[in-house]
N, C-alpha and C positions, 0 to 999 in steps of 0.2 A: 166414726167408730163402727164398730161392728155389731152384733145383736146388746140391744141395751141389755138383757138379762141375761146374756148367754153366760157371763161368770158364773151368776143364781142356779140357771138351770144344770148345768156341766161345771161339776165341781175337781173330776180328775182327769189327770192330764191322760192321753191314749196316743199310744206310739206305733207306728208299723212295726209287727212280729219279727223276731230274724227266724230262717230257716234253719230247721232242727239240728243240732249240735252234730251229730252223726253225718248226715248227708254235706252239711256244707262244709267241712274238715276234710272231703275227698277233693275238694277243689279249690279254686283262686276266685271264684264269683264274690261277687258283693254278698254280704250275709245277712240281707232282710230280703223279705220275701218281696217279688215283684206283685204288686197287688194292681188288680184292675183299674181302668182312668176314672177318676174323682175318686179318691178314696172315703167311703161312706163317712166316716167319722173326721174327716178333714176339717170342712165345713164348721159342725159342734168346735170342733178346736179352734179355728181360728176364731169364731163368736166368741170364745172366751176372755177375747184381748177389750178389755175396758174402758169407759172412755175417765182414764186417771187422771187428766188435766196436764201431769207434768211428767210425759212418757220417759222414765230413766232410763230403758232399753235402749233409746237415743246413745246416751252416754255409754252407757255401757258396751257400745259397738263404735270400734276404731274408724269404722267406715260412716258412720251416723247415717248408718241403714232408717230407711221411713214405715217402721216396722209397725205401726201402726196402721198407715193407711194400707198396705197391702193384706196387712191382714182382715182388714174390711174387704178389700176389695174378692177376696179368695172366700171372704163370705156369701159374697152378691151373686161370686160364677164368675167373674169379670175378670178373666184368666191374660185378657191382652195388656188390659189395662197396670193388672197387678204386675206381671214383669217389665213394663215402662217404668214403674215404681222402683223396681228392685234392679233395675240395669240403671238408671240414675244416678246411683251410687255406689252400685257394687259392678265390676268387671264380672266377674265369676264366683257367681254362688251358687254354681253345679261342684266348685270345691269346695267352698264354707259352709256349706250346707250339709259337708258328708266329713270335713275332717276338722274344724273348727271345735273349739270345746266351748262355744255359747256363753259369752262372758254377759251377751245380752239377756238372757235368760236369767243368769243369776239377779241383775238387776231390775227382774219386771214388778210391777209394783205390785200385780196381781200375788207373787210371791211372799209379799210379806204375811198373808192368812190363808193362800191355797197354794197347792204347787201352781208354778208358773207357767205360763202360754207353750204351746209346743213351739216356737220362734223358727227352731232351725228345720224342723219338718215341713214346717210351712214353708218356709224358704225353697227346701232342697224341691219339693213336690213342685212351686211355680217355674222353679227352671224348667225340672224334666215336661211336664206340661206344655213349656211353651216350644221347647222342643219338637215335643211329639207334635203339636198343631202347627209348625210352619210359621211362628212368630218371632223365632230370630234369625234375621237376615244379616247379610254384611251391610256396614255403614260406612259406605265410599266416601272420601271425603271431594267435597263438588270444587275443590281449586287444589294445587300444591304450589306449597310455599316457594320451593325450590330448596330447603335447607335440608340437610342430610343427618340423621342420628343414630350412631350405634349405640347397641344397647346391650351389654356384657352381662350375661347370665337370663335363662327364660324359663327360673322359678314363677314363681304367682307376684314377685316386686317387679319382676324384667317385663315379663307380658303385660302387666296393667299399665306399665308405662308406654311400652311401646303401642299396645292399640288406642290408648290416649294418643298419642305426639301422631300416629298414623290419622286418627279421626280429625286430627287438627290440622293435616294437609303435608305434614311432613314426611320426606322417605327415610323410614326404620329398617334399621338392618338386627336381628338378634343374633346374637353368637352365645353359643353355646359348647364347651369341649368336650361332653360323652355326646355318640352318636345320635342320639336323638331328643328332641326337645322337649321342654317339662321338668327340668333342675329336679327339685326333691320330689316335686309331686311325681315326675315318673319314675324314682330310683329308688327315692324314699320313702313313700307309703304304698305297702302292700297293695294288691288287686283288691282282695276281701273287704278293703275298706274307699278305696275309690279304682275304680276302673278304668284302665286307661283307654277307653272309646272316649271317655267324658274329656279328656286334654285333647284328642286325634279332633271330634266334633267344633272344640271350640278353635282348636288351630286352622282348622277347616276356613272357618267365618274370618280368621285374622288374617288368612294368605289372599282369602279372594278383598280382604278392603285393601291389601296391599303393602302389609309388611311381609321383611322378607328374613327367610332364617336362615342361618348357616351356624351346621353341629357340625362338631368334627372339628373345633378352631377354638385352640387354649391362647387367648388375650394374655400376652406376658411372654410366649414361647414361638407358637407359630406367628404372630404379629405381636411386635410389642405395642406395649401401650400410646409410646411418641406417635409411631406409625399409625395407627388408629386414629389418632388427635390430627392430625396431618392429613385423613382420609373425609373425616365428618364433621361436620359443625359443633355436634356435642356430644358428649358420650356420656352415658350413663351406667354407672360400676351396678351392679347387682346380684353381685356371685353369694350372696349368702355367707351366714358364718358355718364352714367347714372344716374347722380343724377342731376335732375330739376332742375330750377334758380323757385325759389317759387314769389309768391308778397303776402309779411305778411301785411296786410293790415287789418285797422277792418271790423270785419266780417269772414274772413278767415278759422272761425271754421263751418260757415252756413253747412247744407249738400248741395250738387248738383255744388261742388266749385272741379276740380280735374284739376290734372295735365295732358296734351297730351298724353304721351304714355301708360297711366293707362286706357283712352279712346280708345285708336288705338287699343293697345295690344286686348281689349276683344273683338274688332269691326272685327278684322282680326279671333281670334279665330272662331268667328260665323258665319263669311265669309266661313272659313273652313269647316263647319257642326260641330261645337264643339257646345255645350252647356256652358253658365255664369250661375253663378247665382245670383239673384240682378243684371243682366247687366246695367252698365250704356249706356242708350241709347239717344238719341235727340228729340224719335218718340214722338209725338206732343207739344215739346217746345219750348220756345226762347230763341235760345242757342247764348250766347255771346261767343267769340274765342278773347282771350285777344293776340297778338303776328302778325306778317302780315306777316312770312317766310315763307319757305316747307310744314313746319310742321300744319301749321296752314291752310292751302289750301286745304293738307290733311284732317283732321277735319272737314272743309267746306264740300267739297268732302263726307264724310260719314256720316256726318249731315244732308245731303240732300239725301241721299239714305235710311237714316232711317226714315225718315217723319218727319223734324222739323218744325214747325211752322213758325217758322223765324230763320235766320242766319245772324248777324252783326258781324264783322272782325274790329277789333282796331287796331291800329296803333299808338304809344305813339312820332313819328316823320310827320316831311312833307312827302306830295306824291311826289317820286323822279320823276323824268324830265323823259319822253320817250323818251327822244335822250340824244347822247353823250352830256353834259357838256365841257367849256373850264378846269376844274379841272378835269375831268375823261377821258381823251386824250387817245388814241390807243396807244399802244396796252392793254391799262391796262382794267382791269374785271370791269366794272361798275357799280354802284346801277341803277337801272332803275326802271320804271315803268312795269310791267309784270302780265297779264293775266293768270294766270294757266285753266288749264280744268275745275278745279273745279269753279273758279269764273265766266267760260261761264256758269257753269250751276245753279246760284242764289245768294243770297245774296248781305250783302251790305256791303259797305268799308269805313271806316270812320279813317280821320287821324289828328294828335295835337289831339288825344283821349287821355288823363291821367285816370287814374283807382283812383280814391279818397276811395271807401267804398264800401263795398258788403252789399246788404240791405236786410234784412229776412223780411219774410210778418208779418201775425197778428195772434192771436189765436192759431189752427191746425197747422199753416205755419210757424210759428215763430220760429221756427230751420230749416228754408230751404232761400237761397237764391231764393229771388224774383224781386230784381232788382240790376240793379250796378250805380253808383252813379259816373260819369264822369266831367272833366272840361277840359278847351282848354289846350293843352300845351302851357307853355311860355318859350322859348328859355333867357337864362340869359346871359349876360356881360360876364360871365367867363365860357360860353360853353356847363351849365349843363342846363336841362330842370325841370320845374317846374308844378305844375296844375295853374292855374290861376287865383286868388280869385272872387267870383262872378259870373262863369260862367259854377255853379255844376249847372247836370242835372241828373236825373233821367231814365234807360230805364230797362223795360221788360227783365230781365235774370233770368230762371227756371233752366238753364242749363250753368255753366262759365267752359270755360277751358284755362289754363293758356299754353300758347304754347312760352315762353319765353328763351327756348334755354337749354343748359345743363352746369352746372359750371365745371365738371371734372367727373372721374371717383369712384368707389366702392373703397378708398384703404386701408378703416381700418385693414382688416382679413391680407392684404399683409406688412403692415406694424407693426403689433403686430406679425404676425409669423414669417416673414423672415427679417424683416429689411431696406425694400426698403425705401427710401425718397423720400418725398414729396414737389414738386414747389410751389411757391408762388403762381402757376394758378391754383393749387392745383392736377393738372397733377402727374407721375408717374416721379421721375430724372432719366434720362436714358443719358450715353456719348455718341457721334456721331458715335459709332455702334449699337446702341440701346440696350444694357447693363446697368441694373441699379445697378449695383455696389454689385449683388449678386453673385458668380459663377452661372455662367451656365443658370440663367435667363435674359431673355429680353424682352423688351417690342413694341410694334408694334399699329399706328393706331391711335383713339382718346383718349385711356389711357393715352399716353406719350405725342402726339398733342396736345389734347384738341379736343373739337367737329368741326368736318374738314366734307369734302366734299368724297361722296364713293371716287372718283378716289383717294383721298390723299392717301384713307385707304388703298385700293391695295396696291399702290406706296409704303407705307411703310411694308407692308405686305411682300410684292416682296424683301426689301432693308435688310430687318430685315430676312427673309429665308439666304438669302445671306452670313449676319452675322453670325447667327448660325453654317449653314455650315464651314465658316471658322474658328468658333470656334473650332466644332467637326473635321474636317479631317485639317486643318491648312492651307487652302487655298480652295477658290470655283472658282467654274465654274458658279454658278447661276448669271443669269443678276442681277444688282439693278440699280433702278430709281435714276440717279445723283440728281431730284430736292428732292426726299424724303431723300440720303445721307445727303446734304448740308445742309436741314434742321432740323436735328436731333435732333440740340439744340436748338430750340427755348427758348428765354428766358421768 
């Protein structure tokens, strides 16, 4: 454990500053302040982590991070040591660390009488750390197998697998179909909240141990799937659940009405120094954000860096409570009330918002949304929610995006070429080794989950290399995450 009284003596939690709402709004940098190496108050923080006997932060992390011992060790100073710990079990917690919403955290035991350990600060600080000092090298693997593995999709599911099945001696091919590597995390979450040096650095370390990548190649179009199966020993599906949960609503056809990651996608390209063209932008409108998640904070967050006029955020439920609930008791992951960066920096929040009608203007305007057309939510007798007669309003939207979550994955191409079946959540069927009943293929991540949290994606990444492995050599060595095994079937 860590300092035996450091709970005693440090009783609240201390977080690195973000940089002042003003100055970080002119740019795409990350929005905490780059603070000098050891961060004074680190140290105090991780002392704070207990010795509880029956660490739930365990559970409470899909990866069964050893969140304990490193946080001893980042007490001691033992900065090599701590990330041998924290790469044990986690591929990449330079991205859990910065976009993970710490479901370990919620479960620290220290939580139940003080706020809880900084988990994910500690975490993010031992990466960059080991970084900075030269402690993460590539891990060559000393034999190869001779067996071959594509790996389709190099989200945070596809790469934990693939530098697994590489570390194990295998040659990994990743395909990827936008031009450059990093599925959501480079298309999908803004700069301001991970930077993409942080995916360039770790791709860096995967090409020199020897997996190889090829973007620019849609599995299913430019190679189908057979051809694929016919080129590799195994393949592993990991495209993510991509296709939007829509709201067919009238109006719906207006222009200026898009789905999230149609917006993110081109906002990050341009962040990069790419060029759109037609970019869909925010700069001088009133952009409505239909959804109140991640995703939608995000959107806030680059709506307000491209110059929007206005930004209102909907919410089709109540504002949940900023404390624990008697129904959301510890250790369980709670809905809460949360402030993101993005919401420090503008806009407004508005909840029992229902979406009734996208309204187009007049004349010239009259094929574009120009307002949306809202009423109260009303909660029904049998649980479902309704709009509420009487109480349509009318507000300002030049600009809607629909941030509503994703229903499943791409599976037409895999299931008209190879045969795979498809769950009633419209997910990927795969059995508790993540095998969807193809030889030799597998599935990993939000394909086979459904839309989950990066760590899941790891976690199953990690579980699903594992499998392969013991497909190909008839037993493995590679770690897998018990809570990503056990959950394999979800129904």
């Amino acid at each position: 454990m860590a300092d035996p009284r450091g709970f005693l003596k440090v009783r609240d939690r201390q977080l690195p500053p973000n940089r002042p709402v003003e100055v970080r709004i002119q740019d795409w940098k990350d929005v905490h302040e780059q603070l000098p190496e050891g961060q004074p108050f680190l140290r105090a923080q991780a002392g704070r982590c207990m010795d509880c006997g029956i660490p739930f932060c365990h559970n409470g992390c899909p990866l069964g991070n050893l969140i304990p011992e490193w946080n001893d060790l980042v007490w001691r100073g033992q900065w090599a040591d701590a990330i041998e710990r924290l790469h044990a079990t986690n591929n990449f917690p330079e991205f859990t660390g910065r976009i993970c919403p710490a479901p370990c955290e919620s479960s620290c035991v220290l939580g139940i009488s003080q706020p809880p350990v900084t988990i994910k600060n500690v975490e993010v600080s031992i990466i960059d750390e080991a970084f900075e000092r030269g402690y993460v090298t590539p891990q060559v693997p000393q034999r190869l197998t001779g067996h071959t593995v594509a790996v389709v999709g190099s989200g945070p599911a596809g790469l934990a697998a693939a530098q697994q099945l590489t570390r194990a001696g295998h040659t990994v091919a990743v395909y990827e179909r936008d031009d450059a590597i990093g599925g959501l995390l480079r298309y999908g979450v803004p700069d301001f909240k991970l930077e993409k040096r942080h995916i360039d650095r770790r791709l860096t370390q995967m090409t020199a141990e020897g997996t190889r990548f090829r973007p620019n190649v849609e599995i299913g179009r430019d190679i189908t799937w057979d051809d694929l199966r016919a080129r590799y020993d195994a393949v592993v599906v990991a495209t993510g659940a991509t296709v939007p949960r829509d709201l067919p609503l009238p109006g719906r056809e207006l222009d200026g009405i898009h789905v999230a990651m149609d917006y993110l996608h081109q906002a990050n390209i341009v962040a990069a120094g790419g060029t759109v063209p037609d970019q869909i932008t925010a700069e001088g409108k009133h952009v409505v954000i239909i959804g109140g998640g991640d995703t939608g904070s995000d959107c806030l967050g680059t709506a307000l860096r491209q110059g929007a006029a206005s930004v209102t955020t909907l919410a089709i439920g109540k504002r949940p409570p900023s404390h624990r609930t008697a129904e959301q008791p510890w250790p369980t992951d709670p809905v809460l009330f949360e402030v993101s960066s993005s919401h420090e920096e503008g806009g407004e929040r508005a909840y029992l918002a229902s979406t009734v009608a996208f309204i187009g203007g007049e004349g010239d305007d009259a094929g574009a949304v120009r307002h949306l057309r809202l009423a109260r939510t009303e909660y029904l007798p049998d649980g479902t929610r309704a709009p509420t007669p009487g109480t349509e309003q009318d507000v300002p939207a030049d600009l809607v995006l629909i941030c509503m979550g994703f229903s499943g994955p791409e599976t037409s191409a895999l299931v008209d070429q190879i045969g795979v079946r498809v769950t009633r959540r419209s997910t990927v069927q795969r059995s508790a080794d993540f095998a969807v009943g193809v030889p030799g293929v597998f599935v990993a991540g939000d394909a086979g989950r459904g839309q989950s949290l990066v760590v899941w994606a790891i976690a199953e990444g990690r579980a699903a290399a594992a499998a392969v492995d013991t497909y190909l050599n008839g037993l493995s060595e590679l770690p897998a995450p018990v809570e990503a095994t056990t959950q394999a079937l979800r129904p």
